[in-house]
C-alpha positions as CSV (number, residue, x, y, z in Angstrom):
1,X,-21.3,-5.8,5.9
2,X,-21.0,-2.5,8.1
3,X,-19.1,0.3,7.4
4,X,-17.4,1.3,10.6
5,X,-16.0,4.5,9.4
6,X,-19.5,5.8,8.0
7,X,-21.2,4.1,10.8
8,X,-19.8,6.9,13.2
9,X,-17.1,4.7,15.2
10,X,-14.3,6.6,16.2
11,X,-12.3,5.5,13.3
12,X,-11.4,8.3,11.2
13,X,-10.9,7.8,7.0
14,X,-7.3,7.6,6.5
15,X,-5.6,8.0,3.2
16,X,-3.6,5.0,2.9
17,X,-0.8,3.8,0.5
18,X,-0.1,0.4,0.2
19,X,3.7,-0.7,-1.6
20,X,2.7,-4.1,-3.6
21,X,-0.4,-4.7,-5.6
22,X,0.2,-8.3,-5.7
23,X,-1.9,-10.7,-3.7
24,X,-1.7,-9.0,-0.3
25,X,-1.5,-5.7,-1.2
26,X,-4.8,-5.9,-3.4
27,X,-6.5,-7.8,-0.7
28,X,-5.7,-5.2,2.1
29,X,-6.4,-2.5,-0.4
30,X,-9.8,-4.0,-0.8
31,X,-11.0,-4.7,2.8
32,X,-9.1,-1.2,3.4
33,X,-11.9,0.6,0.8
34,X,-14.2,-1.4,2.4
35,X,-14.1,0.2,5.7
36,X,-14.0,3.5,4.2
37,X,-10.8,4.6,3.5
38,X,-9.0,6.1,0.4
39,X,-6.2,4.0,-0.8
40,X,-4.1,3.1,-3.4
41,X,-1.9,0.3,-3.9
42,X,0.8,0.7,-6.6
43,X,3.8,-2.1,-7.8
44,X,7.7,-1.6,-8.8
45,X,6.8,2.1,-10.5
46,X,9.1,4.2,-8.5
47,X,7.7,7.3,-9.0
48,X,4.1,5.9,-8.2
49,X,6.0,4.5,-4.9
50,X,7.0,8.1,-4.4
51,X,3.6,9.5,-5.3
52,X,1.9,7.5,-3.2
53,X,4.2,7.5,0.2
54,X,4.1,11.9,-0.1
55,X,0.0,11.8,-0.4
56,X,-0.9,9.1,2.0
57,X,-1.1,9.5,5.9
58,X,-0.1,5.8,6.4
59,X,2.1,3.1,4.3
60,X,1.7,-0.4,4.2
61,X,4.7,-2.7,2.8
62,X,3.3,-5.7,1.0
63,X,5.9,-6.3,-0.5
64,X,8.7,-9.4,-0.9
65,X,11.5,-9.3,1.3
66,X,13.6,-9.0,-1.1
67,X,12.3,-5.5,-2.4
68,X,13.2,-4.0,1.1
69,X,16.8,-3.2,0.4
70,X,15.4,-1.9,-2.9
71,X,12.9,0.4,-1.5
72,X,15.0,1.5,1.0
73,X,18.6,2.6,-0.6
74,X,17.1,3.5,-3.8
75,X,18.9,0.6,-6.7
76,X,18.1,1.1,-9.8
77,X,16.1,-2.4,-10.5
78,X,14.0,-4.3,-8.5
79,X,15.8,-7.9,-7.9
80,X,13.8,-10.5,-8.5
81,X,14.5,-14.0,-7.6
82,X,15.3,-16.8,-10.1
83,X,13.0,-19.7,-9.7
């Protein structure tokens, strides 16, 4: 497989955070490395959340929908739904 940032495409190396390390947020974080960029993915940890949204140029939300109100206003836990 080609690398189209090292390759010298006009795609620039981005660092990129990605909000869920779950299934979708470790596969983008993999094709994401892939092409060249720096990345981390990170879970519920808040301050990792914070961490990684102050150091990264771009932010992906993989992420439940029912983390959004969560992420967004700050509650203390992360709801979870009951099965």
């Amino acid at each position: 497989m080609t690398n189209p940032v090292s390759k010298g495409h006009d795609v620039e190396a981005k660092r990129i955070g990605i909000i869920g390390d779950g299934n979708v947020g470790s596969a983008l974080a993999r094709g994401l490395k892939r092409a060249g960029h720096e990345v981390r993915a990170v879970g519920k940890d808040k301050m990792a959340i914070q961490d990684s949204g102050s150091w990264a140029e771009v932010v992906l939300l993989a992420t439940a929908d029912y983390w959004i109100d969560d992420l967004a206003f700050g509650e203390q836990e992360i709801p979870c739904p009951t099965q």
